[in-house]
C-alpha positions in Angstrom: 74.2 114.8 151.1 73.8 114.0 147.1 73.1 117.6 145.9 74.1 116.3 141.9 71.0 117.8 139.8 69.0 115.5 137.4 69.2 116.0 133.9 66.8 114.7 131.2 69.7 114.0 128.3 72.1 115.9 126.6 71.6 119.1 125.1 71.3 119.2 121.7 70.2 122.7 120.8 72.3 125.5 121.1 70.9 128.3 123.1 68.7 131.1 121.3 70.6 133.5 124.2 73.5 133.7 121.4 71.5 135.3 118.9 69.2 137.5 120.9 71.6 138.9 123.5 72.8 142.2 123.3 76.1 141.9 125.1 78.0 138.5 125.7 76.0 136.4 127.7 78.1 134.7 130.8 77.0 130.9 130.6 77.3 128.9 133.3 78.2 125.0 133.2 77.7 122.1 135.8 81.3 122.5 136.9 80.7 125.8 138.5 79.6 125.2 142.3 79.2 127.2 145.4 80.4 125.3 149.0 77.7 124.9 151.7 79.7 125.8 154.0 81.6 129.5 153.3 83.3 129.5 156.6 86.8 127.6 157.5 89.2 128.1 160.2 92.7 129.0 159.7 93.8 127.7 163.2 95.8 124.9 161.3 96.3 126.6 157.4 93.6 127.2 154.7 91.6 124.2 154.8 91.4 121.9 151.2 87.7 122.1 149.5 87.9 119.0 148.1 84.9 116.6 148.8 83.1 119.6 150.7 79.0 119.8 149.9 78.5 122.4 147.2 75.9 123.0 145.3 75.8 124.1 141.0 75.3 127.8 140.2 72.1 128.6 137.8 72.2 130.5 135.1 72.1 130.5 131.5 73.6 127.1 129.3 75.4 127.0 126.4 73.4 124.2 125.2 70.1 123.6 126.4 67.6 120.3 126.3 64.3 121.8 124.7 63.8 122.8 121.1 61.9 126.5 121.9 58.9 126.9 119.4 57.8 123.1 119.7 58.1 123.4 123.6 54.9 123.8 125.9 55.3 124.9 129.8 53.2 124.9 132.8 53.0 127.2 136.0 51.3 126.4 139.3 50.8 128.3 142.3 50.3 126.1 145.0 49.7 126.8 149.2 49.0 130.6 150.8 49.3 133.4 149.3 52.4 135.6 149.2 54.1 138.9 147.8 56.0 138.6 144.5 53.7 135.9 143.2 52.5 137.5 140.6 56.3 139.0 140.2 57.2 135.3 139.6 54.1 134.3 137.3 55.4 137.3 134.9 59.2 137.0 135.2 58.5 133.1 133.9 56.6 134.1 130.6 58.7 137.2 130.2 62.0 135.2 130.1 60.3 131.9 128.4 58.7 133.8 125.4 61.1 136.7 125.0 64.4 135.0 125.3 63.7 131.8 124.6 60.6 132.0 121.8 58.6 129.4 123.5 54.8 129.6 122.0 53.1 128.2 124.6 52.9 128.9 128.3 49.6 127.2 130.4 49.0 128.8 134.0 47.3 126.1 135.8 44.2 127.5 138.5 44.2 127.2 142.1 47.2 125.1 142.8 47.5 121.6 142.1 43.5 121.2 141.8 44.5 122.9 138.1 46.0 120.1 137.4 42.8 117.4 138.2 40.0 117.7 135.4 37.4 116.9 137.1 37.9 120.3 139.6 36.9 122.1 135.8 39.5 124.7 136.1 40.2 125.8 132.4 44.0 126.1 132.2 45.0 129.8 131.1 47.0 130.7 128.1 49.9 133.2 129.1 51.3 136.3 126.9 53.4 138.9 127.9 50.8 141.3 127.1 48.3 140.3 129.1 50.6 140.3 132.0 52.1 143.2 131.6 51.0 144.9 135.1 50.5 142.2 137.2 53.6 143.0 139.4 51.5 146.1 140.9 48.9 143.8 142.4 49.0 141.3 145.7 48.0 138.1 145.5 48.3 135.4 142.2 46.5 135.5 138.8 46.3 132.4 138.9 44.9 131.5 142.0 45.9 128.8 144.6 44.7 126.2 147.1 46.2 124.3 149.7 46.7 120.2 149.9 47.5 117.6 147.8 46.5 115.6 144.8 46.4 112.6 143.1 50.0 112.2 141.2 49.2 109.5 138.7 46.4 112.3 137.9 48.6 115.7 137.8 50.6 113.5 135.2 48.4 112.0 132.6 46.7 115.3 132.6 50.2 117.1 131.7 51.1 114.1 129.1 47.2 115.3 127.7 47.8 119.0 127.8 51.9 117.8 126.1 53.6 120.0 128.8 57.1 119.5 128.7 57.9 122.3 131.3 55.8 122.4 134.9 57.4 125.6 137.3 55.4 124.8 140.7 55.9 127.8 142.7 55.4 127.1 146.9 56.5 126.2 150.1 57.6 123.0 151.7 54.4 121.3 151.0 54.2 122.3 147.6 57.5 121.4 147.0 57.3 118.1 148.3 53.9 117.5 146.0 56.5 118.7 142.9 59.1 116.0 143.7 56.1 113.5 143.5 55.2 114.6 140.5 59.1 114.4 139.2 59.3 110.7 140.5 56.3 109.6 138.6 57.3 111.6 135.6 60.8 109.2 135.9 58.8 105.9 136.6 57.1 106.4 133.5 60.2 107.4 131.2 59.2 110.6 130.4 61.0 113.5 129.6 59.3 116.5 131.5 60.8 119.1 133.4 59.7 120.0 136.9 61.4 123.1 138.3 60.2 124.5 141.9 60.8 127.9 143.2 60.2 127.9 146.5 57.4 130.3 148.4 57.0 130.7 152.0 56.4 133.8 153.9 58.2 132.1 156.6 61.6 131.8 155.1 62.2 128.8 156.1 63.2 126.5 153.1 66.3 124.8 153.8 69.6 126.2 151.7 68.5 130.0 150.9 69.2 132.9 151.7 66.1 134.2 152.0 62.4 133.0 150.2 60.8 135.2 147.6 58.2 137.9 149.6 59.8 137.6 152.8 61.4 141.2 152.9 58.3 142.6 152.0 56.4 140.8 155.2 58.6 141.7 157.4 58.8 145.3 156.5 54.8 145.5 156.1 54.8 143.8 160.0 57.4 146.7 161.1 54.1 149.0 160.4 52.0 146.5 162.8 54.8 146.7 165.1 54.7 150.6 165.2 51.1 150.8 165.7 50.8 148.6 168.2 53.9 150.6 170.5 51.8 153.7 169.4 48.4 152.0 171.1 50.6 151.0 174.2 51.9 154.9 174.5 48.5 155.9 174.0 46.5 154.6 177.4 48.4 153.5 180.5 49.9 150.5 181.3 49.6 149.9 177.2 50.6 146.5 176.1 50.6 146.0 172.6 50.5 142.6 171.5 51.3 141.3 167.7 51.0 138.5 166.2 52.9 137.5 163.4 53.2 134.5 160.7 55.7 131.9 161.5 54.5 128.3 162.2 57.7 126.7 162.6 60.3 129.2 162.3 60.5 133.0 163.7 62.1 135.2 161.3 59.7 137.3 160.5 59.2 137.9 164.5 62.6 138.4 165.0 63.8 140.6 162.0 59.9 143.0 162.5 61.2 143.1 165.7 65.3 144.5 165.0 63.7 146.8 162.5 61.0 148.1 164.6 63.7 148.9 167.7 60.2 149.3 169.9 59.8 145.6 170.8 60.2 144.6 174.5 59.7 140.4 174.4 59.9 138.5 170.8 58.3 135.1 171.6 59.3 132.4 168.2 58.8 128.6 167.8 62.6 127.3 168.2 62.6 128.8 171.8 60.4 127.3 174.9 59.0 130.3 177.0 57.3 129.8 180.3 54.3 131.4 181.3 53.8 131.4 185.2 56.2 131.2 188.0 58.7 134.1 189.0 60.8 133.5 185.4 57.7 133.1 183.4 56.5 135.8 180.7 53.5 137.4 182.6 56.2 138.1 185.5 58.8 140.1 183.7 55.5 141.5 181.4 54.2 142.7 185.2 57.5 144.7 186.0 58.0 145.6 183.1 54.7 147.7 183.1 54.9 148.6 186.5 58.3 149.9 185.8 58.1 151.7 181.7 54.1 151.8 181.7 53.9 150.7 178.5 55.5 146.9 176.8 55.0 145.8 173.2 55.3 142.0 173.1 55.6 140.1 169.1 54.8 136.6 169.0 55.1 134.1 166.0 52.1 131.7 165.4 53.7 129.0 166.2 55.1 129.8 169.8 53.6 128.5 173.0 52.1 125.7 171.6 53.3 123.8 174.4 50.9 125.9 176.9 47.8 125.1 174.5 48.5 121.2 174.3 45.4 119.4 174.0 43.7 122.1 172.4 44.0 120.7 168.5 45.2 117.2 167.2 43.6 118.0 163.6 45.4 118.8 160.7 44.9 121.2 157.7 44.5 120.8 154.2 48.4 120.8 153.2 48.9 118.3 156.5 50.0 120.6 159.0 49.0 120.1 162.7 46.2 122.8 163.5 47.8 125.2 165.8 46.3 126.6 168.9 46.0 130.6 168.5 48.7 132.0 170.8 47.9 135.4 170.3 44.4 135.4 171.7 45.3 132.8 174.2 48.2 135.5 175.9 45.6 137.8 175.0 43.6 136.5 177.4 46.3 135.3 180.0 47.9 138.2 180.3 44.2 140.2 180.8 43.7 137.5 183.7 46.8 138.0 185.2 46.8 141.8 185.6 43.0 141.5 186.7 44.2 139.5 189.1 47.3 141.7 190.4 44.6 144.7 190.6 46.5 146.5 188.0 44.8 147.9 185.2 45.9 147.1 181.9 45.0 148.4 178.0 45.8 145.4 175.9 45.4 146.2 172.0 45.8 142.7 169.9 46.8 142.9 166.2 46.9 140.4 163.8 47.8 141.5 160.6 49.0 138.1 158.6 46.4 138.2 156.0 47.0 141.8 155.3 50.3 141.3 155.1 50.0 138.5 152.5 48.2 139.9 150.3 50.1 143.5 149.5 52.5 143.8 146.0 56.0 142.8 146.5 58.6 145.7 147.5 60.8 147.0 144.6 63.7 144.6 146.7 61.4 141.6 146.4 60.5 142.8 142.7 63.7 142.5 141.4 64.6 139.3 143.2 61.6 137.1 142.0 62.9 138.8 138.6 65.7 136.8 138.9 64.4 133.7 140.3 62.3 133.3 137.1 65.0 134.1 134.7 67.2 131.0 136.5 64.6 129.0 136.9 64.0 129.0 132.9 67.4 128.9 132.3 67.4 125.4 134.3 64.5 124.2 132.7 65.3 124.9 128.8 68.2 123.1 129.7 66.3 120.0 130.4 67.4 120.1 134.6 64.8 118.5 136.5 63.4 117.4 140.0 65.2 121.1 141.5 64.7 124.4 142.4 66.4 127.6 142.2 67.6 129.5 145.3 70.0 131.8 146.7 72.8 130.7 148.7 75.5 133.2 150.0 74.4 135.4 147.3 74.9 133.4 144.1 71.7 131.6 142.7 71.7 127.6 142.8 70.1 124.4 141.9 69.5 122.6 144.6 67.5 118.7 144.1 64.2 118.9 145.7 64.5 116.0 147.9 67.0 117.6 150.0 65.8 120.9 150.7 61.8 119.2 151.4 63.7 116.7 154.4 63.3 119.8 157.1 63.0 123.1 157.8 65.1 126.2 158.2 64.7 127.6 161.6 66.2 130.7 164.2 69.3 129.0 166.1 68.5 129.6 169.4 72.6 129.8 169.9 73.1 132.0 166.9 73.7 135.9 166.1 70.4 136.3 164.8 68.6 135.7 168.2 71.3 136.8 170.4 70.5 140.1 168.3 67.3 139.9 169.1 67.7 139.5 173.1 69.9 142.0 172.9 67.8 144.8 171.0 64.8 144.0 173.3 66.7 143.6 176.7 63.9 140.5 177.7 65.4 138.6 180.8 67.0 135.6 179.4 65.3 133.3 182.3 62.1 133.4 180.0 63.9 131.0 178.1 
């Protein structure tokens, strides 16, 4: 895996940092790396690092690419919305005009269609004083849309509007659209910056620790978690029944679920559940109500899409398949099946993914899109390009876009984090 950042030339200017700091300022060079893999076994000695994958630490340059006053930068929210936008969107101008005296900062409107003309979205200008209390609020300034765009397009409209910087902030789609946009820069011999910082609710970008706004949805779903075992408490035979975001990975599910400690079956993409049959879910969901009076089941979006095949082949506007909506379909099954037992049965179905996605980041997530901006200016000003900055094993990175946009991070159905989760719900394993 090739995991060597792209750089635009050598840097000629020495950093404004040096002047402006008020202690000495720890720069980083390309030498500096963090290994992939932190684990070794000792069974036969320490094992040699030489030639493992690693990946180079961000942070501030000696040296950086871009002259400051002359340079022009760009920022694009792209895909669904998400706490700590807005976080992001500040930390960028705060850390480009403060530290680095850059004049001019676009933000480009509802995602990549910001940067097509003939959508007529006027680009904004960004100051720190207009932004200054942006951070309390959900949702982006700026705006975003789902989908993609024409490339050649994006790019003769930043050559028009002279942007030598473009941040794209989003998930795997958006991220893939950025590396696009970094190719074509390249064919044409330009020397633009495209920096990504990667958004998804779902954590699931390859390489990171965790995904910007991610700590603050899972603890805003513990709250739909709580309400719904209050519901289930609250009539007999209760079932609550959650859904929660997570179209190809269930870490939200799974870590709502540890937190919440009231969670009796976690149902995620990465593991195949039956439905009928004497191992099937509305079996052990049966005893289990017969047995407690009460269950609260949390199911990711994207589980159980097997049961529902046939039921959507159509794809959305970022090219995802068109799920089927598991958590009415159980709703339903699971009404049908205890109708059918002669056992009454008070179902209460939440779904709380859009009020989840649009509340303020939490002081956690405040601090840590904070940080993501400052490193991902720090990259930029010194000309890196086709990346984005992340968190692996607690140190920020660069990591080339092309490799994490070639999959998905998902749950291991072998690893800790599930085996916690079986183990904190006490579901039969023969579900799955």
């Amino acid at each position: 895996m090739e995991t060597n950042i792209e750089s635009l030339g050598p840097a000629r200017f020495r950093s404004p940092l040096h002047r402006i700091a008020t202690s000495n300022v720890h720069f980083r060079t390309d030498a500096e790396r963090v290994l992939m893999d932190d684990t070794y076994s000792d069974a036969f000695g320490v094992q040699d690092h030489a030639g493992k994958v690693s990946f180079e630490i961000a942070g501030p340059r000696e040296h950086i690419f871009f002259d400051p006053p002359p340079t022009t930068a760009g920022i694009v929210t792209c895909g669904g919305l998400c706490p700590g936008l807005n976080d992001i969107i500040r930390g960028l101008v705060m850390e480009l005009t403060h530290r680095y005296g850059v004049t001019k900062v676009y933000g480009f409107r509802y995602g990549y269609e910001g940067l097509v003309p003939r959508y007529g979205q006027t680009p904004m200008v960004l100051k720190p004083d207009s932004l200054d209390a942006i951070h309390a609020f959900g949702g982006s300034i700026l705006g975003t849309s789902r989908g993609p765009q024409d490339v050649p397009e994006m790019v003769n409209f930043l050559e028009e509007m002279e942007v030598d910087i473009l941040f794209v902030v989003g998930g795997d789609g958006s991220l893939r659209g950025a590396n696009e946009i970094s190719l074509e820069i390249r064919r044409r011999g330009q020397l633009k910056s495209v920096i990504g910082i990667p958004k998804t609710i779902d954590n699931d970008i390859m390489y990171l620790d965790k995904s910007f706004g991610f700590e603050t949805a899972f603890a805003e779903a513990v709250k739909a978690v709580s309400c719904a075992h209050v519901e289930s408490l609250g009539s007999r035979n209760g079932i609550g029944l959650v859904k929660l975001m997570g179209r190809d990975s269930g870490f939200i599910a799974c870590f709502a679920s540890l937190a919440g400690n009231v969670v009796n079956f976690v149902l995620i993409p990465e593991v195949r559940f039956d439905l009928d049959g004497p191992r099937g879910l509305l079996e052990a969901l049966y005893y289990r109500v017969a047995r407690r009076k009460h269950a609260v089941i949390v199911v990711a979006e994207g589980a159980g899409q097997h049961l529902m095949e046939g039921t959507s082949h159509a794809v959305d506007a970022s090219g995802n398949k068109r799920q089927g909506d598991i958590g009415m379909f159980l709703k339903e099954k699971i009404s049908a099946f205890f109708k059918e037992r002669r056992m009454e049965c008070n179902l209460k179905y939440i779904d709380p993914s859009y009020t989840i996605r649009s509340v303020p980041a939490s002081p956690q997530d405040n601090v840590y899109c904070s940080r993501l901006a400052q490193n991902a200016v720090h990259a930029a000003m010194a000309g890196k390009t086709g990346m984005l900055v992340g968190r692996w094993h607690g140190t920020f990175i660069h990591l080339p876009l092309d490799v994490v946009t070639k999959g998905r991070r998902k749950v291991d159905p072998a690893g800790e984090l599930w085996h916690s989760v079986l183990e904190n719900t006490g579901q039969p394993g023969e579900l799955f």
